[in-house]
ZASEBA-122296 format. One record per residue: residue in three letters; x, z, y of N, C-alpha, C, O, CB in turn. Coordinates in steps of 0.02 Angstrom, whole numbers, padded with zeros to 5 digits, always signed. Glycine has a CB too. Layout:
! residues N
ALAXZYXZYXZYXZYXZY...
This chain:
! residues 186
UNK+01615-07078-05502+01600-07105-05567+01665-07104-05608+01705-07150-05602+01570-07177-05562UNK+01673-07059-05643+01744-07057-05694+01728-07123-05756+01683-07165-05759+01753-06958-05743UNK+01777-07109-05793+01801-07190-05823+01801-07154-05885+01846-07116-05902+01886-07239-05797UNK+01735-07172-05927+01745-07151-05993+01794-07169-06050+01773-07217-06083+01696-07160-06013UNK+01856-07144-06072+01882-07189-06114+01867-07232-06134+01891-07287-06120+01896-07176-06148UNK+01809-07220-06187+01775-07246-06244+01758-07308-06202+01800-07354-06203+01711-07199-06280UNK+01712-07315-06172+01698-07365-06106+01763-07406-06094+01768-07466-06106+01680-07319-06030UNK+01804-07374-06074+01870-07428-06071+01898-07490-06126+01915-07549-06131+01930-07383-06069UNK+01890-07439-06154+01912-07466-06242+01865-07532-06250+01877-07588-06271+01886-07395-06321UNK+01804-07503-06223+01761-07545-06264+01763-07617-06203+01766-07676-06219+01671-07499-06283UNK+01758-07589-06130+01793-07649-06096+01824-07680-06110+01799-07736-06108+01818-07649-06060UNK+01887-07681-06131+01948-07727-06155+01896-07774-06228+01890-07834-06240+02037-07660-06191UNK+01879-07735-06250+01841-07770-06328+01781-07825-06303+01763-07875-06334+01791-07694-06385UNK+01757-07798-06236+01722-07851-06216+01764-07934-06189+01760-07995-06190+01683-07816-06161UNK+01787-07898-06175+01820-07940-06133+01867-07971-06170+01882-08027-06148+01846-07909-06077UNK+01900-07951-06229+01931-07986-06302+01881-08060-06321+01894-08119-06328+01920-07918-06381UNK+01820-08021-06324+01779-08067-06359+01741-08106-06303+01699-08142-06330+01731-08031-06411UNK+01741-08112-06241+01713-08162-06219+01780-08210-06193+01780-08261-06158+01658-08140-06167UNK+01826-08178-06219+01905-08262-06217+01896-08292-06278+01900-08353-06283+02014-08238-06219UNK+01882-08249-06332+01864-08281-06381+01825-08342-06403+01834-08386-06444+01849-08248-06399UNK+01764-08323-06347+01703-08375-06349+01640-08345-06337+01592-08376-06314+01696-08410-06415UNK+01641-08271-06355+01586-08251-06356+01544-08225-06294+01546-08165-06278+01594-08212-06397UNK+01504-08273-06258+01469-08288-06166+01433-08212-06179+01421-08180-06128+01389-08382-06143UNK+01419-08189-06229+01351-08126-06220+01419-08072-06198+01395-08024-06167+01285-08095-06319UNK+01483-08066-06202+01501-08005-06208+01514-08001-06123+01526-07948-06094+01565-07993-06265UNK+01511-08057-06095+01508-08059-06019+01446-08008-06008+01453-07947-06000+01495-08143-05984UNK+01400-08032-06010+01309-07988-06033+01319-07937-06020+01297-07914-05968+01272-07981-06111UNK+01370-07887-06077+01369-07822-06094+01407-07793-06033+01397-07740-06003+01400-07807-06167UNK+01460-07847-06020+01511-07812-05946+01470-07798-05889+01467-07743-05862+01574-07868-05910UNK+01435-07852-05870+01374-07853-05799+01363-07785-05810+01388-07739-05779+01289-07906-05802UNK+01306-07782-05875+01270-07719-05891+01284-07665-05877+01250-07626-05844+01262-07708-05943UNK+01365-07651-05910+01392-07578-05873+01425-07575-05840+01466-07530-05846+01415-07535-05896UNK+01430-07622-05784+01472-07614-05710+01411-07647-05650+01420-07642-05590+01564-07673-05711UNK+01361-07675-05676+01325-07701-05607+01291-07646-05586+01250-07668-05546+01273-07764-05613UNK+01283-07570-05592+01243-07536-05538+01288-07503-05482+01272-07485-05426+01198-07480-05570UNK+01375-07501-05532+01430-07463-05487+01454-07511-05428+01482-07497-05376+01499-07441-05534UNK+01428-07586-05461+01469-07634-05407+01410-07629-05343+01419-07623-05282+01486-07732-05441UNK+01345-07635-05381+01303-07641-05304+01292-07572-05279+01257-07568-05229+01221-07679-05309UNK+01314-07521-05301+01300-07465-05257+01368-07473-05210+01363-07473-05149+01290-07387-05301UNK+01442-07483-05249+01487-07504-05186+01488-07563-05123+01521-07563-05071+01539-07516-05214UNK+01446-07605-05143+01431-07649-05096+01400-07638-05031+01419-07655-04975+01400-07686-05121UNK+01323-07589-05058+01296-07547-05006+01318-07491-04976+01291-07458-04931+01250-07531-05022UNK+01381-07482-05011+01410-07424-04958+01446-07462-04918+01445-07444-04859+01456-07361-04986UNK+01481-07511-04932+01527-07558-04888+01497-07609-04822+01514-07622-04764+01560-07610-04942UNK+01431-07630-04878+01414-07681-04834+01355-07637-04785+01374-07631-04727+01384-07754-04880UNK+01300-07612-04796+01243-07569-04768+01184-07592-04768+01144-07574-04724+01251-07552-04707UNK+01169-07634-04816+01104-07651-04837+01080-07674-04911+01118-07714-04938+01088-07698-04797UNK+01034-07659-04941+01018-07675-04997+01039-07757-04993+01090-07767-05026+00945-07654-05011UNK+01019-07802-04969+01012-07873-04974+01097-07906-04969+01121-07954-05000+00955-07900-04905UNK+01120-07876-04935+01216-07872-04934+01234-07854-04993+01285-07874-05020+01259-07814-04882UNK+01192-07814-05018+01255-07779-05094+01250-07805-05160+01282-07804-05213+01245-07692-05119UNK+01181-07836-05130+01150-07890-05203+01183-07947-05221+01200-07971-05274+01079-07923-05194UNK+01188-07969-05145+01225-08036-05149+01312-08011-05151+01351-08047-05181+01203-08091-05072UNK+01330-07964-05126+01416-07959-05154+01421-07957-05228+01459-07993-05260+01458-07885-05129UNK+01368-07899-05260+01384-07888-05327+01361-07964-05351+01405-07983-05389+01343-07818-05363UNK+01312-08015-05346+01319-08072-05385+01384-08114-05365+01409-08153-05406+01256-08114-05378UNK+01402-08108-05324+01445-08152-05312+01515-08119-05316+01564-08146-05289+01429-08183-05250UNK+01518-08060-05350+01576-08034-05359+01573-08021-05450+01622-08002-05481+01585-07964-05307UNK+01505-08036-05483+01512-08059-05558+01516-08140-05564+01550-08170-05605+01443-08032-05603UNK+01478-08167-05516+01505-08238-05547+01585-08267-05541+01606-08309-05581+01461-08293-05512UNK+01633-08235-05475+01697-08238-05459+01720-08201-05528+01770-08227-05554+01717-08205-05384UNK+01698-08158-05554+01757-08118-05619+01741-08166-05691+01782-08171-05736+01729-08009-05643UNK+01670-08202-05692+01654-08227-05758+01697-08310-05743+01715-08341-05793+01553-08228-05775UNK+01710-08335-05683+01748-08391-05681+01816-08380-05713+01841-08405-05763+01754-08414-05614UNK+01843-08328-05662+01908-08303-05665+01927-08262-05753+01982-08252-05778+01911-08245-05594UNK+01855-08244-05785+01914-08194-05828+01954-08219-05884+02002-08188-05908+01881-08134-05863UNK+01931-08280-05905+01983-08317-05970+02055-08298-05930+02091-08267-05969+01972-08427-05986UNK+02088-08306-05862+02136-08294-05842+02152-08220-05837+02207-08198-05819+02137-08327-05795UNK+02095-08179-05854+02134-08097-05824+02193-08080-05877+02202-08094-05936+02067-08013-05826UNK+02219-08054-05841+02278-08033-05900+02273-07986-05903+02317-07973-05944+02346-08040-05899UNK+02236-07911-05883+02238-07865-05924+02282-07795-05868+02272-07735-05868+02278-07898-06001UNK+02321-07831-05835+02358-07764-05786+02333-07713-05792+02356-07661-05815+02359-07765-05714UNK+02267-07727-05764+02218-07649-05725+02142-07659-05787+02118-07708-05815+02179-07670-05596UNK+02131-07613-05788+02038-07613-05816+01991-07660-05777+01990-07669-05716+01995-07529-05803UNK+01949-07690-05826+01906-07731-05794+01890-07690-05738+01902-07706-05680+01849-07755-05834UNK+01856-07626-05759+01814-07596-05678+01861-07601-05633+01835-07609-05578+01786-07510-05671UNK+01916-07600-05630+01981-07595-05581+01969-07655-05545+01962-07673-05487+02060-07595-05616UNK+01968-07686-05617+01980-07789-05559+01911-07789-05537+01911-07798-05476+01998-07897-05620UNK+01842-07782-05563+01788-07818-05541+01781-07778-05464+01763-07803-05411+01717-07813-05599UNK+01801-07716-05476+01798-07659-05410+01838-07698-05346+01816-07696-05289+01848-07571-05432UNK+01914-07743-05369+01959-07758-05324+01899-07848-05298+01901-07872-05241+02060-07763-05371UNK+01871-07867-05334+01851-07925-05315+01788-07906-05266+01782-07937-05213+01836-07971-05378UNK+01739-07852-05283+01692-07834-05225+01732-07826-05176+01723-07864-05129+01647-07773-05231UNK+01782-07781-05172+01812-07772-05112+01824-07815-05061+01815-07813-05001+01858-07753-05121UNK+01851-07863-05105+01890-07937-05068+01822-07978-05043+01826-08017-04995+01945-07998-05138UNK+01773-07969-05069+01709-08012-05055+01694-07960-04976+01692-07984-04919+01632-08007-05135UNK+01689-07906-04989+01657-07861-04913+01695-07876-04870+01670-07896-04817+01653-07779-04907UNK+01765-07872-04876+01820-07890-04834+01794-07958-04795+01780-07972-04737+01891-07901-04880UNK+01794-07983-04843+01790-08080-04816+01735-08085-04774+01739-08112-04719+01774-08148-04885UNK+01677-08059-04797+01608-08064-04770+01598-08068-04697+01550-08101-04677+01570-08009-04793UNK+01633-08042-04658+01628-08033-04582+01584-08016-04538+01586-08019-04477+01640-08073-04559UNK+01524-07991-04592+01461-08012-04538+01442-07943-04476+01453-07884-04487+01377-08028-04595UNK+01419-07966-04429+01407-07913-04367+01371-07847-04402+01324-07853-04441+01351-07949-04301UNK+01398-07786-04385+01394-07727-04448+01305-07695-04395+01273-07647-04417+01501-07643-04454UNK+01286-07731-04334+01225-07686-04314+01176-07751-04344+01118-07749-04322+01217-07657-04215UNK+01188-07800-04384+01150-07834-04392+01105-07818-04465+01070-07857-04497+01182-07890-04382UNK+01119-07754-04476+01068-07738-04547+01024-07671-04509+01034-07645-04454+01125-07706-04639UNK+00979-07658-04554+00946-07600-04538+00922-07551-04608+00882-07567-04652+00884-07625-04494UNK+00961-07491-04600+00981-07449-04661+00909-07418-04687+00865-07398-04648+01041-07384-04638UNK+00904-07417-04747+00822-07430-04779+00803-07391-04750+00746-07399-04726+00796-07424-04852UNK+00833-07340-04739+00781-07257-04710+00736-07297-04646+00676-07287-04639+00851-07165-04659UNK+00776-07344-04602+00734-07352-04559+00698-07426-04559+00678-07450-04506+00768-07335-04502UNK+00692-07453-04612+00659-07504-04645+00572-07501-04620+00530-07460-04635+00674-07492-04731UNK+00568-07542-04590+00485-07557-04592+00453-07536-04640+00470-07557-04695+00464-07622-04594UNK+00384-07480-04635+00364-07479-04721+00391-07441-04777+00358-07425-04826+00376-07539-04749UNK+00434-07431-04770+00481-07372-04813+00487-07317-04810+00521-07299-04762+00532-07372-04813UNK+00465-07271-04848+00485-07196-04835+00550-07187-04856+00563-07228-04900+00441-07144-04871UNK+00611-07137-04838+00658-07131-04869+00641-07087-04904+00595-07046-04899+00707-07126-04841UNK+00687-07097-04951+00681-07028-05012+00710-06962-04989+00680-06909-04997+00728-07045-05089UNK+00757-06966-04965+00791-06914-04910+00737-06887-04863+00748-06905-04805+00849-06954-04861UNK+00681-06846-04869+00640-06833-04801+00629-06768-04796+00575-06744-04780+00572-06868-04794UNK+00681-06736-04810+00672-06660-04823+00732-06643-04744+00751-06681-04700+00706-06627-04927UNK+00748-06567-04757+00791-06565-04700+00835-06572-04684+00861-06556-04630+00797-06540-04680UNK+00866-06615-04757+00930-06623-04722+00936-06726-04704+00988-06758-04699+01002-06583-04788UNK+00889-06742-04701+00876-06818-04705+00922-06837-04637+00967-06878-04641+00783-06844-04701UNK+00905-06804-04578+00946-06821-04508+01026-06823-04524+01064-06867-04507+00930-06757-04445UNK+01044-06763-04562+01099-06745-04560+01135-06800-04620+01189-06823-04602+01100-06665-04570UNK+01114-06818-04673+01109-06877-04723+01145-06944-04692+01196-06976-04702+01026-06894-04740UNK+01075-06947-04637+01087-07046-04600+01167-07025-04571+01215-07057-04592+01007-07084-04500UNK+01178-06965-04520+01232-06943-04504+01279-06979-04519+01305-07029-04494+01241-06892-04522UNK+01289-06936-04579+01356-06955-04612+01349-07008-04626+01401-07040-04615+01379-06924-04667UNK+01292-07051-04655+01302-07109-04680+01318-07177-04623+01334-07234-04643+01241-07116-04722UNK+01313-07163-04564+01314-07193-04520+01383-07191-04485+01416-07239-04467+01262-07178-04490UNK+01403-07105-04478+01484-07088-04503+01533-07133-04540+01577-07173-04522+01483-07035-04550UNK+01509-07114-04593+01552-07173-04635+01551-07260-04618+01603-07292-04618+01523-07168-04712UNK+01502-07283-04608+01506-07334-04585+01526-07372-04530+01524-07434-04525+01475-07340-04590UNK+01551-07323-04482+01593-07354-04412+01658-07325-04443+01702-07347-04405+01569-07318-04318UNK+01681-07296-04482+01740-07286-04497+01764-07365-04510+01728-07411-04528+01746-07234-04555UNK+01836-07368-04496+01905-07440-04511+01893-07460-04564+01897-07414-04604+01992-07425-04516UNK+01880-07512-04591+01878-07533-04683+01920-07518-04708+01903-07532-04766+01878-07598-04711UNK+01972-07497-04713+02014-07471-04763+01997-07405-04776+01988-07382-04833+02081-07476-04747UNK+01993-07374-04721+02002-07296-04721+01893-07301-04760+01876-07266-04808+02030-07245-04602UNK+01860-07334-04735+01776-07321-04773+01803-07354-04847+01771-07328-04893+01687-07380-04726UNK+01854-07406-04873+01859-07415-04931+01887-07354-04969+01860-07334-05021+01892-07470-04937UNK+01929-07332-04949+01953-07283-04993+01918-07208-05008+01918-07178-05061+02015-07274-04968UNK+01886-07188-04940+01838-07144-04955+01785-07159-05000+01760-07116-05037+01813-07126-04903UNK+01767-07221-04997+01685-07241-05029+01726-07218-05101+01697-07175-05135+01642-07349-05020UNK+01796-07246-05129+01802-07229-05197+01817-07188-05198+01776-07168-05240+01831-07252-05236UNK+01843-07147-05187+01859-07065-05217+01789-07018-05196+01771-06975-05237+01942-07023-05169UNK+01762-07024-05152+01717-06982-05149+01653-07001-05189+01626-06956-05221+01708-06971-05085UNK+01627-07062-05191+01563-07095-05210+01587-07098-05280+01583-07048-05315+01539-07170-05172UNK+01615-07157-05304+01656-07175-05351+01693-07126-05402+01689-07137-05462+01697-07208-05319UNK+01723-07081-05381+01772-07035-05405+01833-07047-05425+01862-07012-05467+01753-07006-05446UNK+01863-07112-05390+01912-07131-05421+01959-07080-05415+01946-07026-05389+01931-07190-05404UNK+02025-07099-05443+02096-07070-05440+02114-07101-05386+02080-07148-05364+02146-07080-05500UNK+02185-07072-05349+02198-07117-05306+02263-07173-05306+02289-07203-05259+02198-07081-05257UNK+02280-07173-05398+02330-07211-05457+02264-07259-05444+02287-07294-05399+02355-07169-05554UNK+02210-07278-05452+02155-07307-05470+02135-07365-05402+02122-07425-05407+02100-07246-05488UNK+02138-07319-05332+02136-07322-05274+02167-07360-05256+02142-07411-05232+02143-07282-05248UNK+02240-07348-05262+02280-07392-05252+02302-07442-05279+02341-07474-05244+02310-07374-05244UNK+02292-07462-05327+02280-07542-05367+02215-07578-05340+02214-07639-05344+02266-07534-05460UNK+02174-07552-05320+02095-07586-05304+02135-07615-05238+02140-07673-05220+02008-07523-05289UNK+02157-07567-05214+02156-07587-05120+02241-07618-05114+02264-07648-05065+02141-07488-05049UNK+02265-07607-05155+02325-07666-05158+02393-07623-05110+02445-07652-05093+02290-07759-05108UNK+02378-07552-05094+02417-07509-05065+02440-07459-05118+02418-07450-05175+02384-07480-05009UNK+02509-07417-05074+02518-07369-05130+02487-07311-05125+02460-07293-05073+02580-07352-05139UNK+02487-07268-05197+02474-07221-05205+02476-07159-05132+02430-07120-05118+02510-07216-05260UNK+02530-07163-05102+02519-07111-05057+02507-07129-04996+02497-07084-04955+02565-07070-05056UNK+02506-07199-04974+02466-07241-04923+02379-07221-04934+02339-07209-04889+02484-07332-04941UNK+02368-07222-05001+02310-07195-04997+02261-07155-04982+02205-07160-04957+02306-07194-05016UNK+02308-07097-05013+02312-07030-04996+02315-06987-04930+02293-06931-04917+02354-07018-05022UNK+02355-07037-04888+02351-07031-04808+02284-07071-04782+02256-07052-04731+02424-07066-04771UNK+02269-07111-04808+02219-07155-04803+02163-07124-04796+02127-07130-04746+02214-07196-04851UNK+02151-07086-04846+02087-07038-04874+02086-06984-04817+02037-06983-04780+02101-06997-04959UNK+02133-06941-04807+02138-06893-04758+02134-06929-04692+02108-06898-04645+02201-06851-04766UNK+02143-06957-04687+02138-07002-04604+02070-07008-04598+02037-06995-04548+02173-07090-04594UNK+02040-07035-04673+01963-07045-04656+01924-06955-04626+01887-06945-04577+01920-07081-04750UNK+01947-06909-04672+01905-06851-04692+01894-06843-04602+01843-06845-04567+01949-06775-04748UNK+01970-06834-04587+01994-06798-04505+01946-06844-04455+01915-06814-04411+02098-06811-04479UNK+01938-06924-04460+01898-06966-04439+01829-06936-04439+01799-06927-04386+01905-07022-04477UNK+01803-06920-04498+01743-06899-04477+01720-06830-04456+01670-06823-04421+01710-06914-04519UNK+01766-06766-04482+01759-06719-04432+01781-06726-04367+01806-06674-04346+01782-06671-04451UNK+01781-06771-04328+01790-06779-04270+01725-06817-04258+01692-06798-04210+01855-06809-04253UNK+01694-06882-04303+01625-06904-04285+01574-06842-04292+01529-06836-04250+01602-06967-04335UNK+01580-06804-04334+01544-06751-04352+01530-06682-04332+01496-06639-04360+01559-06747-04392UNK+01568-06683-04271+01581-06604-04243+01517-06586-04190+01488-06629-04156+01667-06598-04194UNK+01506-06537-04191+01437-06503-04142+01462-06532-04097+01522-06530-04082+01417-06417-04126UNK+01410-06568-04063+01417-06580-03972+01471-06514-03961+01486-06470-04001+01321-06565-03913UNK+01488-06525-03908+01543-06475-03858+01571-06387-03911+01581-06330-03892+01478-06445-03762UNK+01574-06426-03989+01629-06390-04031+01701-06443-04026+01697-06504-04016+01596-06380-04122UNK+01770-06404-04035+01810-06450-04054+01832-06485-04116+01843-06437-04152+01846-06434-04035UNK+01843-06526-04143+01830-06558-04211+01893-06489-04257+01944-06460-04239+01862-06671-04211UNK+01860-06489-04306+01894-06469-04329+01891-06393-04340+01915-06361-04387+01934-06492-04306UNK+01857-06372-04291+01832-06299-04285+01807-06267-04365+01775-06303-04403+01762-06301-04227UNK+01823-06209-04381+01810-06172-04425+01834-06215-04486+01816-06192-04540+01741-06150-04421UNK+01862-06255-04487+01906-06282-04549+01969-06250-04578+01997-06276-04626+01929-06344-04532
């Protein structure tokens, strides 16, 4: 998800006017950051019902907090750094959800041929280290920068960057054909 200027601009203007006084321009912030926050939640956390409750509870933590923001990073930066800190904290046992595809009742939307290969990775990613699944979830999902990356996750720029590649190598090794060696034909 790239960062529309204009969008930025107009962040800061929101966010001008609800120090000001004005509670609706909070409204407008939810509006265009609550589908990026709960889709990162569900990549972090692994269930719809986890990402609902991070993203509310990672807008009501920014609407307490923002008369105090000062502005460092872009709202999406900070509201992005406060989900984080919420998944982090959360602790909860990671086999204790069950990923919609295999939801009681649910068809996945994924049911074509590559649906096996889909849960895969997605299941891939999810035993990956939290740092190394945070930083992938943003640059790859997200599209962040990794200038961007590294302000969210409170590391540097090229901590990141090793970060990211640690993840990739991580999962071509979860990902390799039975009795291929990881890494093969790369």
């Amino acid at each position: 998800m790239q960062v529309d200027p204009d969008r930025q601009d107009g962040d800061e203007r929101l966010v001008a006017r609800f120090v000001q006084g004005d509670e609706s321009a909070f409204d407008d912030l939810v509006a265009r950051h609550r589908i990026g926050i709960y889709r990162l939640g569900f990549r972090l956390m692994g269930s719809h019902e986890e990402a609902d409750d991070l993203a509310q509870e990672a807008f009501l933590r920014a609407y307490k907090a923002l008369r105090r923001f000062r502005g460092d990073a872009s709202f999406r930066t900070w509201i992005t750094r406060i989900a984080i800190n919420l998944a982090l904290g959360a602790r909860r046992p990671r086999g204790a959800t069950v990923p919609l595809e295999d939801a009681p009742g649910l068809q996945c939307a994924a049911a074509g041929p590559d649906a096996a290969l889909k849960r895969q990775v997605r299941r891939a990613v999810g035993d990956l280290p939290n740092r190394q699944r945070q930083v992938l979830v943003l640059k790859v999902y997200e599209g962040m920068k990794f200038t961007e990356i590294a302000q969210i996750t409170g590391i540097s720029i090229g901590t990141a960057k090793a970060t990211f590649f640690q993840a990739v190598r991580n999962l071509r090794g979860r990902l390799a054909p039975a009795g291929g060696a990881p890494g093969e034909g790369a």
